[in-house]
N, C-alpha and C positions, 0 to 999 in steps of 0.2 A: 465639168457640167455636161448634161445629156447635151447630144447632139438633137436640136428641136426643129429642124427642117424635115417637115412630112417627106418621103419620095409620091407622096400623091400633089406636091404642088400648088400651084394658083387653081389646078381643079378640085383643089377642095374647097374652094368658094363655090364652086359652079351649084350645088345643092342648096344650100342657105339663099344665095340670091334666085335662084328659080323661085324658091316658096315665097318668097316676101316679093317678087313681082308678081307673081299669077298673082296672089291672095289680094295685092292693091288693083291691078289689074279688072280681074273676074269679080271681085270681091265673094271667090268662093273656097275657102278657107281648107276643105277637106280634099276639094281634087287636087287643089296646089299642094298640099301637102304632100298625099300620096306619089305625085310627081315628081316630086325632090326628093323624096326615097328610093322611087325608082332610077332615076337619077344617079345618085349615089352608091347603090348598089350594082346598076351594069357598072360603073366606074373603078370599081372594088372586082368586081368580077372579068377584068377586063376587057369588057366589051360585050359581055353576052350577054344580051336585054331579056334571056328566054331564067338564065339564070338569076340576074338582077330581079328579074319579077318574084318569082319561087322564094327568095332570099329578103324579100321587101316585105311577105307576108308572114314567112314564117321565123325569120330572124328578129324582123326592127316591130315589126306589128305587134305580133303572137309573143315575139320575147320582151317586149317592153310591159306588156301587161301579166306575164311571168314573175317578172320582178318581184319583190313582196312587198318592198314600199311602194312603187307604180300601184299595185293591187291595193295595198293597203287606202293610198288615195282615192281611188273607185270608190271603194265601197264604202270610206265614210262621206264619199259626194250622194249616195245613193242615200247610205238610214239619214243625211242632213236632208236629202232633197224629199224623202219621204215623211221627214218630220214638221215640215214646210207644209209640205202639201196639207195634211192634219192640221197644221194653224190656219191655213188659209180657209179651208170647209166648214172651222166650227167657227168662224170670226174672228179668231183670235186676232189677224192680220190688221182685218180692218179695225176688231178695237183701238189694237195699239196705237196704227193710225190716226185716229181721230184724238187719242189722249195726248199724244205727241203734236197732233196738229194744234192743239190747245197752248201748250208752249212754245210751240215753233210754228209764228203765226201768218210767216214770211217767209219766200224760200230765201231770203238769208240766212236765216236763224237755223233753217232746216237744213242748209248746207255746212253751218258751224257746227249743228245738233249731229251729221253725220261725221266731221271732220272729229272731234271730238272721241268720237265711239273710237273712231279707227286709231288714236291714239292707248282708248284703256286696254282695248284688246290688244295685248302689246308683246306675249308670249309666244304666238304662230303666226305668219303670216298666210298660211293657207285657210286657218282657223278665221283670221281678221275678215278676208276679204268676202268668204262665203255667209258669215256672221252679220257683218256692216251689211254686204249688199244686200242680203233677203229680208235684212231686220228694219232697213231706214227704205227702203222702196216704198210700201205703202205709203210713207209720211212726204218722198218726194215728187211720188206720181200728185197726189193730190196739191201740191204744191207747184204742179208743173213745170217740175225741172227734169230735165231731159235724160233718159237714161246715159247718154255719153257722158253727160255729167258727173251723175251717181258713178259708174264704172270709175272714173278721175279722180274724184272723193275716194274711192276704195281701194282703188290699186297704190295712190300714190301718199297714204299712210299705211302701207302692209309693211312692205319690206323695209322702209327705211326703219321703221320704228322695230323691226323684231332682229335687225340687222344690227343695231344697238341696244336692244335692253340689255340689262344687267343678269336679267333671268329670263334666257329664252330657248327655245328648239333650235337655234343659230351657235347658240355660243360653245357647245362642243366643237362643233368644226371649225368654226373660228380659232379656237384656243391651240388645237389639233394642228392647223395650218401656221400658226406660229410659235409652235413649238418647237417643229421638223424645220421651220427657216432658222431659228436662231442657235439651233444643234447643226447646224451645216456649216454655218458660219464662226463656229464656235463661239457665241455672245451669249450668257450666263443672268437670262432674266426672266422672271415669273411671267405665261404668257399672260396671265390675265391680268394684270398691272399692265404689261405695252396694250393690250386690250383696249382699256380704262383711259391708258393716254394716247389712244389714236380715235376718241370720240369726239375732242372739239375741232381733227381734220376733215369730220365726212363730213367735206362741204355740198354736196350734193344732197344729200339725205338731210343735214338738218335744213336746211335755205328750201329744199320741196316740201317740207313740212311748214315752214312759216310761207310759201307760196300758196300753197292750199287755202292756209286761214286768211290769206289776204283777197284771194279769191272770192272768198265764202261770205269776208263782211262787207267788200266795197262793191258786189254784184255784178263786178265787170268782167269781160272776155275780150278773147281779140281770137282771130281766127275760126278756122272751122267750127271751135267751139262755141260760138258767138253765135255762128249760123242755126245753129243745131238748138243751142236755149233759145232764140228768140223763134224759130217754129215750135217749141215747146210752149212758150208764153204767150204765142197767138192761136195756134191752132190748136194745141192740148196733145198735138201729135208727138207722144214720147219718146217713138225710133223715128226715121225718115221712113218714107214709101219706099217699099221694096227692101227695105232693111228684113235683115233675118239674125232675130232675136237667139242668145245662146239658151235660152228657159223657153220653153214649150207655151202653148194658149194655156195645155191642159193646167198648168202651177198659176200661169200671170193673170186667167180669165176665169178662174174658176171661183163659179158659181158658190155664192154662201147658201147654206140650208135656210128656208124659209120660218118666220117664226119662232129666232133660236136666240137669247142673249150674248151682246156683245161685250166680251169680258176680256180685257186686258193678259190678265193673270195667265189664261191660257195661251198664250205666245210668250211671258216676259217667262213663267217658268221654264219654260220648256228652253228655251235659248240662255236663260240662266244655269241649267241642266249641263247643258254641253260645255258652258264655259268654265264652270266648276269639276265637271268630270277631264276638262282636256288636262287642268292643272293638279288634278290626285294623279290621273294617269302619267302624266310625265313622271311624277314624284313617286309612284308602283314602280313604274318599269324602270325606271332608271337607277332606286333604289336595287332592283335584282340584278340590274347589270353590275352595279359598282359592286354588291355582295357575291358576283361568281368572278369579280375579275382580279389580278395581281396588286392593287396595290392597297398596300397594309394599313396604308395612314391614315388613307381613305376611308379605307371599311372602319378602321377605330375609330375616327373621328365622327363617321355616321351613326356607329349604337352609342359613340357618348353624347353628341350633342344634334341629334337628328334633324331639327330643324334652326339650326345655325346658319347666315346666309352665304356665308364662304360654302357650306358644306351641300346646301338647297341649289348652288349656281351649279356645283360639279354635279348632283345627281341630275338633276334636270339637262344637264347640258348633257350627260351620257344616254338619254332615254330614248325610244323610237318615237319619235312623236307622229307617224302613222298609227301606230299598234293604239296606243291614247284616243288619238282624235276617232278611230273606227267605234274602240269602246265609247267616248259619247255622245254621240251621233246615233247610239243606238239606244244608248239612258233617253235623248233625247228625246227619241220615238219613242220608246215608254212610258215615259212622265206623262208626254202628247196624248195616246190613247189611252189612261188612267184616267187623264183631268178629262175628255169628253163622253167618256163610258160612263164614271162616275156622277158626273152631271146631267146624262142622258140626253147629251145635246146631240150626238151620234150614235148609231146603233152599231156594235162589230162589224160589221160588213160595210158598212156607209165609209166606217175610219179606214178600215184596211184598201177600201176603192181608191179613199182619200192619200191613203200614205202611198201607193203603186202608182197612182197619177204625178203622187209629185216627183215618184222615182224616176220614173220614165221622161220627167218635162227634161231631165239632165241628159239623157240619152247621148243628141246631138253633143254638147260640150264634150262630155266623154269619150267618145270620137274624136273629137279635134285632140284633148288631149292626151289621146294615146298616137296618134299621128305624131306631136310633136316631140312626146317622148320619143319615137321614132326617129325622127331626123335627129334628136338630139345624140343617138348613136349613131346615126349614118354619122356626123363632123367630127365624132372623136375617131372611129373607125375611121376617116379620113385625112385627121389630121390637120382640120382645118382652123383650130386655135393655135395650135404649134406654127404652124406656117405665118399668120397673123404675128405671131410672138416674134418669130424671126428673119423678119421684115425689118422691125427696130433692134433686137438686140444686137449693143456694139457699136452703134451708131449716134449716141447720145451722150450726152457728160452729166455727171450728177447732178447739176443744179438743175434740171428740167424733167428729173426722172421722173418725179410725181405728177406732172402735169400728162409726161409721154404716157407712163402707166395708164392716166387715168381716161386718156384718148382711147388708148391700146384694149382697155378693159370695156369702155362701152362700144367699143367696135363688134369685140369677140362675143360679148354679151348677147348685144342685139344679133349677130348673124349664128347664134348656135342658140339662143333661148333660153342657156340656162345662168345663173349666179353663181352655183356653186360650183360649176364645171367652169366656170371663168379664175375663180379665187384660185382653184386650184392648180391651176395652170401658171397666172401669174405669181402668186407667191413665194414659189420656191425659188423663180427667177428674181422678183423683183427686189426682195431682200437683200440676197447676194448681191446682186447689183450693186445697187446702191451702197454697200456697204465697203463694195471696193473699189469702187469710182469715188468715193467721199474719206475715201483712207480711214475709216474704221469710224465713221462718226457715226455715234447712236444716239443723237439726237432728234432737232426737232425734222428735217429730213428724212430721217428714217421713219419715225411716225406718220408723217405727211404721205410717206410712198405705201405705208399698211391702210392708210384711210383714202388712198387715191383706187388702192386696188378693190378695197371691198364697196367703194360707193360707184364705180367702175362696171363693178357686176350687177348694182341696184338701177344703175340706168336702165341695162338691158332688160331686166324685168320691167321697166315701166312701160317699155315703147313695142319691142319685139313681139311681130305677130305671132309668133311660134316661143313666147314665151308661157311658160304654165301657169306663174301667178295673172300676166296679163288675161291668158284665157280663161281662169275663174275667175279675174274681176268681171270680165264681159257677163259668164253664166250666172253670177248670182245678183247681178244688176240686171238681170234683163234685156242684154243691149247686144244690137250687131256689131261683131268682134271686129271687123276691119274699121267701121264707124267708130267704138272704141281708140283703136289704135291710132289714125287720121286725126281725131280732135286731140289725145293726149300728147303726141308728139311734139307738134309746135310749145309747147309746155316745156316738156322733158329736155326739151332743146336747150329751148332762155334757161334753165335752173343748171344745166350742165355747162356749157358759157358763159353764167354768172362764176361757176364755181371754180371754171380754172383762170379766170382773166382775177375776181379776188381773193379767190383762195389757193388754187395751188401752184402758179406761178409766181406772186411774191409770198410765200411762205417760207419755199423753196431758195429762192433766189435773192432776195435778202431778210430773208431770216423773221418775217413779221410775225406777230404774236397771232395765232389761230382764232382768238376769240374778235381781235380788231378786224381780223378777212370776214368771217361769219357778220360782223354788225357791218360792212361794206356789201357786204352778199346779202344780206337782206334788204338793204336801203335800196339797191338794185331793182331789185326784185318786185321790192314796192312802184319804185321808177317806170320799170316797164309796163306793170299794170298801169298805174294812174295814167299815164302817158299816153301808150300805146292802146292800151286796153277802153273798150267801148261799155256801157251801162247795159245791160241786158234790158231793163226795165227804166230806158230811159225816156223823160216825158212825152216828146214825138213817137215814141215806140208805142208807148200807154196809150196815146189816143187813137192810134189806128185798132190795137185791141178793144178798145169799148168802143169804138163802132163798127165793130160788125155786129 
């Protein structure tokens, strides 16, 4: 097996924890970041801070948004945010709003109504989180519940849910990564069958998803986020003071045209637009990938039975789901200025103001995330999940590998920012591992350590400030990123705590059936809330609100 000891050391933590102090610190998201590339780069450059800098711009900056799926994400942040912008001028926003406030007449209901969404959207998680957050704001500003909330709501049904669908932009790589483990190992199994049965281990993922709705219907918090709803519920103040929101005034305060009907349809189509173009476009492009690529059973199986769903998982799972989401994000802005042109609720020029305003409200986000794609190569260039890696490997006996993994993976997670650059690290290790510390057992163990590693990676998306899904939950909720990360945490914690004390320490260790750890993981989970957790809107709270 590769030798996985960086020669850059314990210094290549030194990058990852500078940005995630400044950033808690300063609570200034883009110097910290640039810091920690700089950082990284004299370290890389042995010391020469003249060349670290040179190398900070033009390598990890300029080459991260080089990338063409880096780029690819820009620009469908950009036609999404400028299709935003065009609902928000012609009312669409606020219609929806109000027709939604009409069913969701409580911010409970309004937190189930958002919990909900981020379940159906269930195919991207970049997709999910930009969609939920710009589409349910309207309905939970008015509701006054706190943008850290919303952010909460949206980050933490992305990944878990698109990390498990059966048909998603995840499960190529996924499949991908367990294909190349069980051909190492020589073990002789369909990856998407071990797939299928490493869904009732992501204890993390499913126990955050019933944590959410238990959130949403018993209206209680505990911690920061507690602080943050109940100045939302007294004061109407959605961020704190001095907070700095990832969406711009120009998108969250912008002015409706005077004397214009307020019509639903021009928001549900347009947002319906994109979620229908993201799912042909996966099924286009992944369609010509599979049709230019080597395997024959594939392509036959495709003209004979095209939309079979063994056959709909592999095209979709081979597609670029950048190149997809860019095309609808820009159907979307089409649809947008059709429906307001056509109804002459906007003039071409009022839309086009409309659609560049909302481009531009993303500006800042865009920044932060090309900074964190940034550092997320300064840690590979560094070597700094390797080193993480090999801190434990060798040190552990099989019965506790999925719980070590699953430590090991929201370590790495959180200090590099990304998911997939996590799986991919552990998997090739963790496999093997386990499989020859357990003398060849391909059981429930080995399942446990593929769903330790991938829900592992989904922590780190929940909580890390320099995570990309965390950074577009903050931009399309509205909400200051660090404030984001501060209230979700204590969250991400309990649900990652739950999941190795019932899920993958005895799964592991003797043998319990996954679905009895999931119903002790959640009865937890409900514990802590009821418990621990305070009423946001509880009746001493209510009287001090109605008399001011």
């Amino acid at each position: 097996m590769e030798n996985l000891v960086s020669h850059y050391g314990i210094w290549s933590l030194l990058p990852p924890l500078i940005a995630i102090i400044l950033a808690f610190k300063t609570k200034q998201v883009l110097p910290s970041l640039f810091a920690a590339i700089l950082v990284g780069a004299t370290i890389i450059y042995k010391g020469n801070i003249f060349v670290g800098f040179a190398k900070t711009i033009e390598t990890y900056i300029a080459g991260s948004i080089a990338s063409k799926w880096n780029a690819g994400i820009i620009v469908f942040d950009i036609g999404l945010g400028g299709m935003i912008g065009i609902i928000a001028k012609s009312g669409g926003a606020k219609a929806i709003a109000e027709w939604l406030g009409k069913k969701a007449k409580s911010a409970k209901s309004a937190m189930v109504a958002t919990w909900a969404m981020g379940l159906a959207i269930f195919f991207d998680d970049y997709s999910n989180t930009l969609l939920v957050g710009t589409t349910m704001r309207p309905l939970t500003d008015k509701r006054r519940i706190s943008r850290e909330k919303l952010s909460f709501l949206t980050d933490a049904t992305a990944a878990p849910v698109a990390s498990m669908a059966l048909i998603s932009t995840w499960i190529a790589y996924e499949l991908g990564l367990l294909k190349d483990a069980f051909a190492y190992i020589g073990f002789e199994m369909n990856a998407y069958e071990a797939f299928v049965k490493s869904i009732p281990f992501r204890f993390y993922s499913i126990i955050m998803l019933g944590f959410v709705l238990m959130i949403a219907i018993t209206g209680k918090d505990y911690g920061p986020m507690l602080k943050a709803e109940r100045r939302a519920r007294k004061t109407g103040k959605l961020v704190a003071d001095g907070a700095i929101p990832l969406a711009s005034k120009e998108l969250t305060d912008m002015e409706i045209k005077e004397n214009i009907p307020l019509r639903a349809y021009n928001a549900i189509i347009p947002v319906l637009t994109v979620i229908i173009m993201v799912i042909v476009g996966l099924y286009i492009n992944g369609r010509a990938a599979v049709l230019s690529g080597n395997d024959t059973a594939l392509i036959n199986a495709l003209k004979e039975t095209p939309f079979a769903p063994s056959v709909l998982r592999q095209v979709i799972g081979n597609s670029n789901a950048a190149v997809a989401m860019m095309w609808a994000s820009f159907c979307g802005s089409i649809v947008a200025f059709a429906l307001v042109l056509g109804q002459k609720i906007l003039t071409f020029k009022e839309a086009m103001e409309a659609w560049v305003d909302g481009a531009k409200s993303l500006i800042i986000a865009i920044m932060v995330l090309v900074l964190a794609w940034g550092i997320g190569s300064i840690c590979k260039d560094l070597g700094t999940a390797k080193y993480l890696v090999s801190v434990l490997e060798g040190k552990i006996s099989a019965g506790i590998i999925p719980a070590a993994v699953f430590i090991l993976g929201c370590i790495i997670a959180f200090s590099t920012g990304t998911s997939w650059g996590t799986t991919a690290i552990l998997m090739p290790i963790a496999v093997p591992l386990v499989y020859q510390l357990s003398g060849g057992d391909t059981g429930t163990i080995l399942f446990a350590t593929i769903g330790a590693v991938f829900t592992g990676a989904v922590f780190g998306d929940h909580c890390s400030p320099i995570s990309d899904t965390t950074i577009m939950s903050s931009m399309a909720s509205a909400s200051d990123h660090i404030d984001h990360v501060k209230t979700q945490i204590p969250y991400s914690i309990t649900v990652a705590i739950i999941a190795l004390i019932a899920g993958y320490l005895p799964t592991a260790i003797i043998n319990i059936n996954p679905l009895i750890s999931l119903i002790v993981g959640l009865a937890l989970a409900y514990g802590v809330i009821k418990f621990y957790g305070q009423e946001v809107e509880a009746p001493e709270f209510m009287e001090e609100i109605t008399s001011i």
